[in-house]
C-alpha positions in Angstrom: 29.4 -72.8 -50.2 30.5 -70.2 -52.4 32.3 -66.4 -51.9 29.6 -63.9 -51.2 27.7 -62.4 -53.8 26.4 -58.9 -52.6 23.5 -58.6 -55.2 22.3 -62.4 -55.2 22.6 -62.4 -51.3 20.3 -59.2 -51.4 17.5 -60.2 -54.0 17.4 -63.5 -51.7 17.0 -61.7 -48.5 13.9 -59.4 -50.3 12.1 -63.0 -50.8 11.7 -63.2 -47.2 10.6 -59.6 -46.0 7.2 -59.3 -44.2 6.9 -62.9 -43.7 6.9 -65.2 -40.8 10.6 -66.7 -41.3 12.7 -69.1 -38.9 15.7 -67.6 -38.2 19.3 -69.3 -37.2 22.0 -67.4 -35.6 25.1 -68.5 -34.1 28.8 -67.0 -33.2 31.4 -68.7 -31.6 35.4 -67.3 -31.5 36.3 -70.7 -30.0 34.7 -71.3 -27.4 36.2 -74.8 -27.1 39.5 -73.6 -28.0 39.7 -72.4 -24.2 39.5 -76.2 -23.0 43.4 -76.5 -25.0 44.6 -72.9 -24.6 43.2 -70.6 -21.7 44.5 -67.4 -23.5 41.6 -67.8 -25.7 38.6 -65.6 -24.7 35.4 -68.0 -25.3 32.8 -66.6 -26.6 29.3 -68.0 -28.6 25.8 -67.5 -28.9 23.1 -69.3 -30.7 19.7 -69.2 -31.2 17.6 -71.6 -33.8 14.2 -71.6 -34.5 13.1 -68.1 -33.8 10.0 -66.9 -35.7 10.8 -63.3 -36.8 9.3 -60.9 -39.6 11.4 -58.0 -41.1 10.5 -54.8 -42.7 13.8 -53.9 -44.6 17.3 -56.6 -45.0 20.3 -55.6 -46.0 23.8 -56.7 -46.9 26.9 -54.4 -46.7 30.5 -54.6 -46.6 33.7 -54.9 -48.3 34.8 -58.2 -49.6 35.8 -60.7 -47.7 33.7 -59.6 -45.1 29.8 -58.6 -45.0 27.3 -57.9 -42.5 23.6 -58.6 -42.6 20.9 -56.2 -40.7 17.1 -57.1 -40.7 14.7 -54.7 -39.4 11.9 -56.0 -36.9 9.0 -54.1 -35.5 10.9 -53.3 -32.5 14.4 -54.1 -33.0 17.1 -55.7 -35.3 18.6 -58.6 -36.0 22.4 -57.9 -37.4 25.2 -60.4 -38.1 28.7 -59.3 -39.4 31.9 -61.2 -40.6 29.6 -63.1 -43.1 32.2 -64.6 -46.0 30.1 -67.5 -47.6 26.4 -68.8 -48.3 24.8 -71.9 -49.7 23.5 -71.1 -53.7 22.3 -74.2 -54.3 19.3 -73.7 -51.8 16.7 -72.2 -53.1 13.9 -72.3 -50.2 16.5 -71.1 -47.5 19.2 -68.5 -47.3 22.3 -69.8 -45.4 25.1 -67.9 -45.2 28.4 -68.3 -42.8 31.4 -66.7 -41.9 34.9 -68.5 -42.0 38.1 -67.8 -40.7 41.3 -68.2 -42.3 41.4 -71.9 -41.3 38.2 -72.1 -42.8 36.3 -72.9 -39.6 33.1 -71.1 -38.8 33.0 -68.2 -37.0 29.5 -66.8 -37.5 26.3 -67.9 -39.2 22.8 -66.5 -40.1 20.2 -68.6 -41.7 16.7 -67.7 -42.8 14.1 -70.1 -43.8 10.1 -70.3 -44.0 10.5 -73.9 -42.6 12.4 -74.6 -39.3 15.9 -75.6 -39.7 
């Protein structure tokens, strides 16, 4: 995975708008971190698979970190802390966000196959 490019990342999300896409989200601050240190708040959420279609994407933000926002019929999907994505896919975006340890904190994923 490479450092975010704002303008690739964009021009990749417009390949997917008004399509039925899969979609991949997940966030976890360490959830399992708790098990070895209970001052850790754990927190995650996933979802994989979903069929969603989008009217307008977008990518914002300052470098290191960027957020994603995808407009639905009736709603949004939005992911933020986004450092990373894959450029050597070409039929799915993946993007991720690290932490300074370099383990993943958050990750959106958009494909017209399921994951």
């Amino acid at each position: 995975m490479q450092r975010i490019i704002p303008s690739e990342v964009q021009r990749r999300i417009e390949l997917f708008t008004d399509q039925d896409i899969y979609v991949h989200m997940e966030m976890t601050t360490g959830a399992y971190a708790a098990h070895h240190d209970s001052s850790k708040h754990p927190a995650a959420n996933f979802i994989s698979n979903a069929v969603i279609r989008f009217s307008h994407g977008s990518i914002s933000g300052v470098d290191p970190y960027y957020r994603v926002g995808l407009k639905l019929g009736q709603g949004w999907v939005y992911t933020e802390g986004l450092t990373h994505y894959e450029e050597s896919e070409t039929d799915r975006l993946i993007m991720a966000g690290h932490n300074s340890e370099g383990k993943l904190v958050v990750a959106l994923q958009l494909s017209r196959e399921p994951f």
